[in-house]
VOBA-1610 file (N, C-alpha, C; in pm, whole numbers, padded with zeros to 5 digits, always signed):
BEGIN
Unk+02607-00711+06050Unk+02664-00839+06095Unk+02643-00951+05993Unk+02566-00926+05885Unk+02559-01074+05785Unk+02692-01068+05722Unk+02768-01003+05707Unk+02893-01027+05659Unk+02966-01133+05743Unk+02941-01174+05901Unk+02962-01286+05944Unk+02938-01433+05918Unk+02797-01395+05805Unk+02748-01539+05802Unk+02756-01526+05661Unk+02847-01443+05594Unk+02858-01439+05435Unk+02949-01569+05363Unk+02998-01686+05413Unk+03029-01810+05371Unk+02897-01895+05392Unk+02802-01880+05446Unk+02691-02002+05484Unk+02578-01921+05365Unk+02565-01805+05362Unk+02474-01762+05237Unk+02473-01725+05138Unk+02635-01720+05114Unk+02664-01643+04946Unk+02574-01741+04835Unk+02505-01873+04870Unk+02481-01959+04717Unk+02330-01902+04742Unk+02258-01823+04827Unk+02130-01791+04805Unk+02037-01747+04689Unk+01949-01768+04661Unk+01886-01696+04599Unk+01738-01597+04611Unk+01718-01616+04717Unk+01618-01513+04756Unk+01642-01387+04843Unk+01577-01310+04848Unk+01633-01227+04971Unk+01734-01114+04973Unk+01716-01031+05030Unk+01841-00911+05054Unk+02002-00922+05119Unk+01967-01016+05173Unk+02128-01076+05240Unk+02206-01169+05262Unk+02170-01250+05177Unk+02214-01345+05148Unk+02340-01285+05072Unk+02386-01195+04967Unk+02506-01194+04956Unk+02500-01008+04970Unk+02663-00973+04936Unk+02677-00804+04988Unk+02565-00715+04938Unk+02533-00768+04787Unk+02475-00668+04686Unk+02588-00500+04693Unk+02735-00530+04685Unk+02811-00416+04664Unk+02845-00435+04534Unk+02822-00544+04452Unk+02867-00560+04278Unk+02832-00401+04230Unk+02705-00353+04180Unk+02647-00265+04117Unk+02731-00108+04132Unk+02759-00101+04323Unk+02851+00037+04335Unk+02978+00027+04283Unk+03058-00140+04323Unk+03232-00145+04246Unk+03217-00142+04112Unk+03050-00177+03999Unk+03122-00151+03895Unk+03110-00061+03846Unk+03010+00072+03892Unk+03082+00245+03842Unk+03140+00269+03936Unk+03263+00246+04053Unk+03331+00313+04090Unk+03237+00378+04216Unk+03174+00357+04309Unk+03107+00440+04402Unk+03113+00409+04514Unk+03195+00293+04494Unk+03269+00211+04631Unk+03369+00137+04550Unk+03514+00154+04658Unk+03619+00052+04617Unk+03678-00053+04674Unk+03735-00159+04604Unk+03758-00208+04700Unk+03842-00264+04810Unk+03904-00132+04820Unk+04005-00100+04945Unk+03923-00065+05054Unk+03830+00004+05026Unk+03749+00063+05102Unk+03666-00015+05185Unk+03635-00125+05119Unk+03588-00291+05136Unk+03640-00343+05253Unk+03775-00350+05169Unk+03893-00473+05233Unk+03894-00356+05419Unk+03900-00229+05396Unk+03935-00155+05514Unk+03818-00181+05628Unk+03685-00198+05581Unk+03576-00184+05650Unk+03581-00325+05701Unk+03640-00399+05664Unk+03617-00565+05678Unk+03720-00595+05831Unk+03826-00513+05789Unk+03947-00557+05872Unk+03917-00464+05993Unk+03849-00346+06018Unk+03811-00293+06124Unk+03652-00353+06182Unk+03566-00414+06105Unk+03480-00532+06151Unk+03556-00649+06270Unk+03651-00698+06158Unk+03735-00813+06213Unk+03788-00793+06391Unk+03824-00666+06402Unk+03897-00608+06509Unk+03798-00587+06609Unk+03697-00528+06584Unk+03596-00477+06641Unk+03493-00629+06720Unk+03489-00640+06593Unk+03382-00768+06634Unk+03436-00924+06605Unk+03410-00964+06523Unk+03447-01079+06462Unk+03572-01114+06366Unk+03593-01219+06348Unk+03720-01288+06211Unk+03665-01380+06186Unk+03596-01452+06099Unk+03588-01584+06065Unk+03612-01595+05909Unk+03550-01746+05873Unk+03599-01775+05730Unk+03500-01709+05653Unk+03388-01632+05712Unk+03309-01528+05619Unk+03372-01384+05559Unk+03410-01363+05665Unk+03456-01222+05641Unk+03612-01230+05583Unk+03660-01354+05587Unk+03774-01342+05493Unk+03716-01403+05343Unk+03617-01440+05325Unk+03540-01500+05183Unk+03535-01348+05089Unk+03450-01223+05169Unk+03405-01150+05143Unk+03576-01068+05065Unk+03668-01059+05115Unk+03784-01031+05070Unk+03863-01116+04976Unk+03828-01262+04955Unk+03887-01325+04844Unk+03786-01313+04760Unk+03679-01291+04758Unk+03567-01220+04659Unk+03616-01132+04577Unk+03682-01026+04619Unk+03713-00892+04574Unk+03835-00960+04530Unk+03936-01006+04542Unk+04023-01081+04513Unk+04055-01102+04348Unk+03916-01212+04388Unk+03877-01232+04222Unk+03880-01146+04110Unk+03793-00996+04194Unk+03779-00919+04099Unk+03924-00823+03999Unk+04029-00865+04110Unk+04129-00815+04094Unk+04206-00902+03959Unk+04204-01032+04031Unk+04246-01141+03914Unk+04188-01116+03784Unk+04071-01072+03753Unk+03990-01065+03634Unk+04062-00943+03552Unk+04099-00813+03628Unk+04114-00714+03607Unk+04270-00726+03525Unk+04346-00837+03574Unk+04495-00828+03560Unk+04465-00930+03388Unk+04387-01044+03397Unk+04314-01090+03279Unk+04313-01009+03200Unk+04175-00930+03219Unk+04215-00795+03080Unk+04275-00767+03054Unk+04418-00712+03135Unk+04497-00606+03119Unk+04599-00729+03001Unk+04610-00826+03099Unk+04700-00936+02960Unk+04649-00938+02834Unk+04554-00977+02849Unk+04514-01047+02720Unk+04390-00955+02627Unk+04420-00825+02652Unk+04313-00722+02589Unk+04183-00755+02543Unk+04197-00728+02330Unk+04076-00757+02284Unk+04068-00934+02284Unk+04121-01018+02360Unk+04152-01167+02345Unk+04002-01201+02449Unk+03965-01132+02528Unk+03861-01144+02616Unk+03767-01179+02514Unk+03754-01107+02415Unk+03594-01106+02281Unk+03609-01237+02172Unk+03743-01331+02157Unk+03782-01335+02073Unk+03667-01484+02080Unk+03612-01548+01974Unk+03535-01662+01993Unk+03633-01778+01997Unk+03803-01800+01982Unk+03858-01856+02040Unk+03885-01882+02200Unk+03845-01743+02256Unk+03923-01732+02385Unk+04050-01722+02406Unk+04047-01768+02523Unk+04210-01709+02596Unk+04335-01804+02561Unk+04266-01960+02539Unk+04359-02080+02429Unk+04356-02095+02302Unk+04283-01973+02220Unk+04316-02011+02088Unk+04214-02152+02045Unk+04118-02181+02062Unk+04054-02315+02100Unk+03938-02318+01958Unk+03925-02416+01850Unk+03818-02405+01810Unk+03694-02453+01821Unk+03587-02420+01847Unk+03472-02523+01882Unk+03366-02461+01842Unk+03281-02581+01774Unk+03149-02528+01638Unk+03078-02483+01742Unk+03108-02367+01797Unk+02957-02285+01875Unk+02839-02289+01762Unk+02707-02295+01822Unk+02602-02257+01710Unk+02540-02120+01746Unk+02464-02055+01665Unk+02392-01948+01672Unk+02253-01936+01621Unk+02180-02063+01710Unk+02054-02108+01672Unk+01964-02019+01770Unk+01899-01909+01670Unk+01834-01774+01772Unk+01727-01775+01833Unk+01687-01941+01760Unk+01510-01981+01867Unk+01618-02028+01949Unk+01694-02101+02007Unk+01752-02169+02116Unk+01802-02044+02221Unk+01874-01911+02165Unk+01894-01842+02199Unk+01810-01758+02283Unk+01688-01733+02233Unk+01588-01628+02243Unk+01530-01716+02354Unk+01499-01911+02329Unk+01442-01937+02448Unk+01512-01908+02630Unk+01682-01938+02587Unk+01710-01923+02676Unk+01713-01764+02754Unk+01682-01655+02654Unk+01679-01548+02720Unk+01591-01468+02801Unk+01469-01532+02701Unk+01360-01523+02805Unk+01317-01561+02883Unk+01368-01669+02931Unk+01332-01793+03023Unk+01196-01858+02985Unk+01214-01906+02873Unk+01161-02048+02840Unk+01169-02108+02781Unk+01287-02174+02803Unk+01364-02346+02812Unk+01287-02449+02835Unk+01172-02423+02912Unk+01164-02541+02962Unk+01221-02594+03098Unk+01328-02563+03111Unk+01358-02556+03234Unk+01379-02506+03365Unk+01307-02495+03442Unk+01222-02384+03564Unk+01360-02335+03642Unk+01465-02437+03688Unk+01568-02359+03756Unk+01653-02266+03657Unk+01674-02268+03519Unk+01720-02212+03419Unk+01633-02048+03401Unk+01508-02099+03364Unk+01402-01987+03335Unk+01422-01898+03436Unk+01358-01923+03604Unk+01343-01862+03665Unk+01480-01756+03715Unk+01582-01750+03692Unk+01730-01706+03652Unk+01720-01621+03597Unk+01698-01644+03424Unk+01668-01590+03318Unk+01564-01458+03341Unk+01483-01483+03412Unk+01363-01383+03427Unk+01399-01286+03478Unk+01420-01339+03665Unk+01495-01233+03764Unk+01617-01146+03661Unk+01662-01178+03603Unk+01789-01093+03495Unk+01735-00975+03439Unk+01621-01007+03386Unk+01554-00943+03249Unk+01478-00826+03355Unk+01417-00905+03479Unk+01327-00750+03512Unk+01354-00719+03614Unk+01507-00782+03648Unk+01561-00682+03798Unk+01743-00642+03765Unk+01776-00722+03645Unk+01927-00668+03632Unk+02043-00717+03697Unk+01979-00853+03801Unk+02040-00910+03862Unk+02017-01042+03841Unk+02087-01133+03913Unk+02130-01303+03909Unk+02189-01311+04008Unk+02185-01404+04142Unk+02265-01454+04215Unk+02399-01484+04132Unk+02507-01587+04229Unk+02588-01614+04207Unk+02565-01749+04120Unk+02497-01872+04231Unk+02482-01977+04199Unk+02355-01929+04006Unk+02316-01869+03989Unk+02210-01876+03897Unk+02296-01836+03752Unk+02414-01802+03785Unk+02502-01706+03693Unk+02600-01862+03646Unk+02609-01899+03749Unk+02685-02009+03736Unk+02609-02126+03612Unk+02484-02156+03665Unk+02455-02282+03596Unk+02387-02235+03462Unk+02316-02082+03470Unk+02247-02028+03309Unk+02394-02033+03193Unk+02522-01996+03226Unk+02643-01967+03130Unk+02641-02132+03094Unk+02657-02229+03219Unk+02680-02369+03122Unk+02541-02426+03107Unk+02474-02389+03088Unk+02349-02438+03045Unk+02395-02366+02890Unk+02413-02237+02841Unk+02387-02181+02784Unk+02553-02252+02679Unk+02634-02291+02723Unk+02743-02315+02658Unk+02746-02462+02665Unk+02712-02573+02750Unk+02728-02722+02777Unk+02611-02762+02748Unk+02483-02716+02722Unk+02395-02826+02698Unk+02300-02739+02558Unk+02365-02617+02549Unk+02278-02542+02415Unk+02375-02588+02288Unk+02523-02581+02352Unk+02617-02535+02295Unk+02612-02417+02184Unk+02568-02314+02232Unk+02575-02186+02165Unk+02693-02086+02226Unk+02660-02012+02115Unk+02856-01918+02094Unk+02821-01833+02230Unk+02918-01900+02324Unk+02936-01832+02440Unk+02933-01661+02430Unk+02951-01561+02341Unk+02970-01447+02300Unk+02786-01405+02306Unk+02737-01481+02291Unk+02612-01431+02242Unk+02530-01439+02425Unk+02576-01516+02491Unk+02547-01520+02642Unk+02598-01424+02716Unk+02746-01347+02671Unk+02792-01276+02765Unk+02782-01153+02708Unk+02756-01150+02574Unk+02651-00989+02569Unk+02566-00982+02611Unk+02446-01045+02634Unk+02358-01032+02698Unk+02315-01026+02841Unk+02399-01052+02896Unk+02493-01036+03084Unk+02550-00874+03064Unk+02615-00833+02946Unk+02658-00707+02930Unk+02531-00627+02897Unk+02451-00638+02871Unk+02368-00583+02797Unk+02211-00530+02956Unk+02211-00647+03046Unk+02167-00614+03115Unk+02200-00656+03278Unk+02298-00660+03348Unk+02338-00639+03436Unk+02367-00476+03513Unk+02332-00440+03653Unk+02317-00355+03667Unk+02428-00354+03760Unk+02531-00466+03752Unk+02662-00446+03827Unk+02781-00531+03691Unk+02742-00444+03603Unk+02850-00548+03487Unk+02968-00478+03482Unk+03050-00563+03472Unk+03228-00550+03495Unk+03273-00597+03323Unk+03321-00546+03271Unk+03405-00590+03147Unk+03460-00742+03179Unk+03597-00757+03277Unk+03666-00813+03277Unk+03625-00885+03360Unk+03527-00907+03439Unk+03507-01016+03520Unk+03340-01102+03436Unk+03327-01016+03383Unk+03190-01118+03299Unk+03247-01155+03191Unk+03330-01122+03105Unk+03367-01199+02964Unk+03474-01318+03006Unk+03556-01250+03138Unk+03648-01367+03210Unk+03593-01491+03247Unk+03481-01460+03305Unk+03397-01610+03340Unk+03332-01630+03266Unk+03264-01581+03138Unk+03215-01666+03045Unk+03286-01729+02923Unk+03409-01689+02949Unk+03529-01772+02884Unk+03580-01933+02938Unk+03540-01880+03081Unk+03576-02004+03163Unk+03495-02105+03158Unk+03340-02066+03173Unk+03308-02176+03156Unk+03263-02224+03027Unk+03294-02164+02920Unk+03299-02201+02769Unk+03438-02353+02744Unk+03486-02326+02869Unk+03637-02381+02840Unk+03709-02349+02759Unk+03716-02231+02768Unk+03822-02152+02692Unk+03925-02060+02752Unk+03836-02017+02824Unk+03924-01969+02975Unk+04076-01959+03025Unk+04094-01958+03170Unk+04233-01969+03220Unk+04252-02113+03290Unk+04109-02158+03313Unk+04112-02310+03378Unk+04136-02384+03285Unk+04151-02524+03299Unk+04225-02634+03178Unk+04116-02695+03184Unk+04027-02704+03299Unk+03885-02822+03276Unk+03829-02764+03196Unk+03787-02766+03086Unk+03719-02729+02954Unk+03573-02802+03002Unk+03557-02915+03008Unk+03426-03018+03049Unk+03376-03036+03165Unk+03395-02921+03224Unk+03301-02878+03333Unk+03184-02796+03308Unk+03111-02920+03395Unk+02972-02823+03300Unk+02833-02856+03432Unk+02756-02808+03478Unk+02663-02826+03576Unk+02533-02914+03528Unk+02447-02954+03634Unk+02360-03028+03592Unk+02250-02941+03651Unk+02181-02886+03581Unk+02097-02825+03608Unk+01960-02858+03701Unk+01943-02988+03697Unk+01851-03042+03851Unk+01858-03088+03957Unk+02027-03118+03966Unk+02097-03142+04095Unk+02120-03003+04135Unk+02170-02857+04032Unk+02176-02763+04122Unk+02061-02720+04179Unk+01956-02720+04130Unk+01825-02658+04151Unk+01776-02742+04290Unk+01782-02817+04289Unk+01765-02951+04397Unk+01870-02909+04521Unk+01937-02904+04501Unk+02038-02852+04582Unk+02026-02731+04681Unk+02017-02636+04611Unk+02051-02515+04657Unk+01893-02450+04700Unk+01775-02468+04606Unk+01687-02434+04670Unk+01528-02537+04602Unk+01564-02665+04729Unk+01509-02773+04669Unk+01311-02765+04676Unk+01265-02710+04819Unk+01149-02655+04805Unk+01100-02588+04669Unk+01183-02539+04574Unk+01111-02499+04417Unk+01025-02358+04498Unk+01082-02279+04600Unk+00969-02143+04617Unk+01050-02016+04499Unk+01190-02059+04482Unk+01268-01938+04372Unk+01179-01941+04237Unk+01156-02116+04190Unk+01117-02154+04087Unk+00991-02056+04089Unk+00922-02091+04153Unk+00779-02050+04180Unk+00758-01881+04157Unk+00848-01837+04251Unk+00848-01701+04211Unk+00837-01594+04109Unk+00959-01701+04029Unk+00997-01597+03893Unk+00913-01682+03801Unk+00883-01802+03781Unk+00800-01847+03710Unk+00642-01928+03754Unk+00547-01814+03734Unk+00444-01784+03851Unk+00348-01927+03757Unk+00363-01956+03606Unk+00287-02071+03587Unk+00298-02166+03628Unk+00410-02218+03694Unk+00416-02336+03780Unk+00440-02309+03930Unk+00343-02214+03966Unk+00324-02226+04105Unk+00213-02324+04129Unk+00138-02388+04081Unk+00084-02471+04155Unk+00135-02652+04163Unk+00208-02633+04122Unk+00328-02757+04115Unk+00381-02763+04230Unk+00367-02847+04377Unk+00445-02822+04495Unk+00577-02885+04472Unk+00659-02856+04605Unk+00794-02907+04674Unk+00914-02921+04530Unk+01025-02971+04531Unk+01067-03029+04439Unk+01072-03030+04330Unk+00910-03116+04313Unk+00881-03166+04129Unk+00864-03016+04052Unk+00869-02963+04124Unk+00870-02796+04018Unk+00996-02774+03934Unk+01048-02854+03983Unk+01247-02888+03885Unk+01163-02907+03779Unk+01086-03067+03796Unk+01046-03139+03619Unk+00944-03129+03602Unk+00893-03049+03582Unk+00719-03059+03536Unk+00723-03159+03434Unk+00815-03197+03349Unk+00799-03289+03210Unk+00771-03401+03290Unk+00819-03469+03400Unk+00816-03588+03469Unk+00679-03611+03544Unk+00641-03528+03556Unk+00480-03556+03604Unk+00405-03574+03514Unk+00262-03671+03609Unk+00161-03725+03506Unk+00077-03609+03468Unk+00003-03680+03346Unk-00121-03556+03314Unk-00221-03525+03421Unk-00226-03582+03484Unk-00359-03564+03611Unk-00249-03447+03715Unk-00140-03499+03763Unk-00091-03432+03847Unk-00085-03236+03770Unk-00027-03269+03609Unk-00027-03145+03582Unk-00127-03056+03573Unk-00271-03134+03547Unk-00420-03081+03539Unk-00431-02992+03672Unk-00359-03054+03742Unk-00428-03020+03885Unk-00347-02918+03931Unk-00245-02885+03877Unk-00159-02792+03886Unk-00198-02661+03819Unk-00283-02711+03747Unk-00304-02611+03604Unk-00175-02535+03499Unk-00127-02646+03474Unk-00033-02685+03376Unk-00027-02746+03246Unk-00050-02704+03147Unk-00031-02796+03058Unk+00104-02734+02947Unk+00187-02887+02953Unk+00293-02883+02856Unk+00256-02844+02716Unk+00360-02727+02678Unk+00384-02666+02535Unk+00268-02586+02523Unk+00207-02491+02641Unk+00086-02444+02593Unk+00135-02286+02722Unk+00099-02385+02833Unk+00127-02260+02940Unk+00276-02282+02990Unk+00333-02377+02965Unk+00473-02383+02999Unk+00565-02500+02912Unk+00643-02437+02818Unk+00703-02560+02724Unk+00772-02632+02768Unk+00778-02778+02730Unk+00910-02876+02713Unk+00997-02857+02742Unk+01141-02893+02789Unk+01284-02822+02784Unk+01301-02876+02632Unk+01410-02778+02609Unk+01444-02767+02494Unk+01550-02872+02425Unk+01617-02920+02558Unk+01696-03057+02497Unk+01700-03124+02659Unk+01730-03214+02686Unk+01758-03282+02745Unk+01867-03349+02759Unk+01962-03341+02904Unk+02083-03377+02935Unk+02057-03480+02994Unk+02166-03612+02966Unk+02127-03739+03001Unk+02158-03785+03168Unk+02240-03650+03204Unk+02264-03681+03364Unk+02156-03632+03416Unk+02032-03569+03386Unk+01916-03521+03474Unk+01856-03606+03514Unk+01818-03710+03484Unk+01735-03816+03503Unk+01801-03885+03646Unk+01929-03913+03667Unk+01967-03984+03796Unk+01874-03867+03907Unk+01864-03783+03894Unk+01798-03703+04019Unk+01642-03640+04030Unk+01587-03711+03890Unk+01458-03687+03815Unk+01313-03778+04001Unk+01388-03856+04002Unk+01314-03934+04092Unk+01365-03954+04276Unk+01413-03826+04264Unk+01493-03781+04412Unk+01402-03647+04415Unk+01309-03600+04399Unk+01284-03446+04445Unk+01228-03481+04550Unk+01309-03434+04709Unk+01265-03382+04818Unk+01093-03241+04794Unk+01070-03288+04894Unk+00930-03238+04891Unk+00954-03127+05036Unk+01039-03124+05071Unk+01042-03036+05232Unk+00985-02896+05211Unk+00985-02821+05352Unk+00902-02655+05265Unk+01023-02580+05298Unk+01179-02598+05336Unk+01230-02511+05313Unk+01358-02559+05233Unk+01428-02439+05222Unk+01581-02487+05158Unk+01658-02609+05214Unk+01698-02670+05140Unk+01833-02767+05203Unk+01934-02761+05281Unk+01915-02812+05380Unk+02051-02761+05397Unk+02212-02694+05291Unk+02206-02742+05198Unk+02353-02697+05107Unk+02281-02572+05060Unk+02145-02560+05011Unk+02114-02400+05011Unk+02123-02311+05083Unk+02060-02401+05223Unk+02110-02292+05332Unk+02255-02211+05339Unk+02317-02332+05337Unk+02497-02304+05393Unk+02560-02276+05284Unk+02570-02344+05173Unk+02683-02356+05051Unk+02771-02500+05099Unk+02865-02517+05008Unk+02983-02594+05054Unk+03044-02574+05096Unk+03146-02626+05190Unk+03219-02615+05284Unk+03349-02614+05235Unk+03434-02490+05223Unk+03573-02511+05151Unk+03635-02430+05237Unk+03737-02480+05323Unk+03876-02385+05377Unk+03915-02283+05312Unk+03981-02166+05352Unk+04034-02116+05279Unk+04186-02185+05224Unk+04200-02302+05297Unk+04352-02345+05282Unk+04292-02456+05121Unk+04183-02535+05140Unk+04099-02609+05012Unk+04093-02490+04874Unk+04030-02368+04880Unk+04017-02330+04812Unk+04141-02266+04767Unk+04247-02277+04756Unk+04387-02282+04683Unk+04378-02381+04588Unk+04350-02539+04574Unk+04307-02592+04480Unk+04209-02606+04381Unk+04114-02538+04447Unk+03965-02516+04404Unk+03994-02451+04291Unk+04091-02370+04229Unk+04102-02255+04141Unk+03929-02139+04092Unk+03901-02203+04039Unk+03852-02075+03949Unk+03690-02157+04017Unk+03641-02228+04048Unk+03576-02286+04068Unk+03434-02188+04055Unk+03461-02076+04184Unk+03380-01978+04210Unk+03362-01863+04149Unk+03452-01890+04012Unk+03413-01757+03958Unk+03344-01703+03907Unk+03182-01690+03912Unk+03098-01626+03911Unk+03046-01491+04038Unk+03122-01540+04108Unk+03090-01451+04257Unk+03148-01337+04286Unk+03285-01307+04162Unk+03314-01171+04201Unk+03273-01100+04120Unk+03167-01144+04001Unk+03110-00960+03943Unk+02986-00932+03954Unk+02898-01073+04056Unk+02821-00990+04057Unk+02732-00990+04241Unk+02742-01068+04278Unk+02680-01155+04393Unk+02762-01045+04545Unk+02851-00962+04475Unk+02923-00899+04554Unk+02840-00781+04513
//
């Protein structure tokens, strides 16, 4: 039955059900997704219809769209232009690189992403989302070098739906917003503002409560003492700093559970998300 409540938990990040976890079988083939779409629509009949269980089918959707991508535009998926022909001085700075791969940036909703990747093969949806424009909008490094490494260790990796969305949000893509790009402490704040994900995957700032586990840089030295923290030693600096972090630097909710918008996600019709375009496309290669 969580496929009922699969619009209120797909942005999760903890936990077994919060989204299908069927990515890994559609991408060798061990489930399809007709087979999907069939099980969904005899759910529907049986039990329920809502805007979850039709999410779970424009999910797969996606994956289809990605698939027809490839098929257009072949080796154009690899190309460091992308899909517009576009030039832009990517860099290939391999300490910037290497920090972001290991998760340490510096930045705990970034890192802790980064980690879960490296020693489980997975990434939520929402975590897939903000590491690519972290990794392309605020590193500005050659998007190519992010989505091999998504190829390299994902244990539900799709050709055409991971080089598709890391084209996209390179702005190079099929979307025209090129300058869309996330803020990495409004999402973190957002989606799972208690800081227990943070905490998890990055166990040196577990003694940092609620919130402020976003900025450890923003806390005093006493608070970090007491944390048993110290900057550039047991947990570095971020590595650059984006000038929109700061509006939400002095907003960290302290509550002990998720936010509400973590809880639920956003609220989009299926009739809204016709405009929405590509918005969500991180969610069909792997969160499925």
């Amino acid at each position: 039955d969580a496929v009922a409540t699969y619009k209120e938990t797909r942005n999760g990040l903890i936990g077994l059900d919060y989204s299908t976890k069927f990515s890994p079988w559609l991408a060798i083939g061990c489930i399809s997704p007709r087979y999907i779409y069939q099980q969904i629509k005899k759910y529907e009949s049986e039990r329920t219809a809502n805007q979850s269980t039709y999410w779970v089918v424009f999910e797969l959707l996606w994956r289809d769209y990605f698939k027809f991508v490839g098929a257009k535009y072949g080796d154009r998926l690899f190309d460091i232009k992308g899909l517009q022909d576009k030039s832009i001085p990517w860099k290939k700075d391999m300490n910037l690189f290497n920090a972001w791969k290991e998760g340490r940036t510096g930045v705990p909703f970034v890192d802790a992403n980064m980690r879960e990747l490296a020693l489980t093969g997975f990434m939520s949806n929402r975590g897939r989302q903000n590491v690519a424009s972290f990794l392309t909008k605020d590193l500005g490094l050659d998007w190519r070098m992010g989505a091999e490494w998504f190829h390299y260790l994902l244990v539900d990796h799709d050709v055409s739906s991971n080089y598709g969305n890391w084209l996209y949000s390179a702005g190079i893509g099929n979307d025209p917003r090129e300058n869309r790009k996330f803020n990495m402490i409004k999402q973190g704040l957002d989606y799972y503002n208690n800081g227990d994900y943070v905490r998890h995957w990055v166990p040196e700032l577990k003694g940092i409560s609620g919130g402020e586990v976003h900025t450890p840089w923003t806390l005093s030295s006493a608070s970090l003492s007491h944390a048993l923290v110290s900057l550039n030693d047991t947990y570095p600096s971020p590595v650059v700093m984006a000038p929109e972090w700061s509006r939400h630097t002095n907003k960290k909710p302290t509550g002990a559970g998720p936010s509400a918008r973590g809880k639920t996600g956003p609220s989009h019709t299926p009739k809204q998300h016709k405009d929405r375009g590509i918005d969500f496309y991180f969610s069909k290669s792997k969160n499925f």
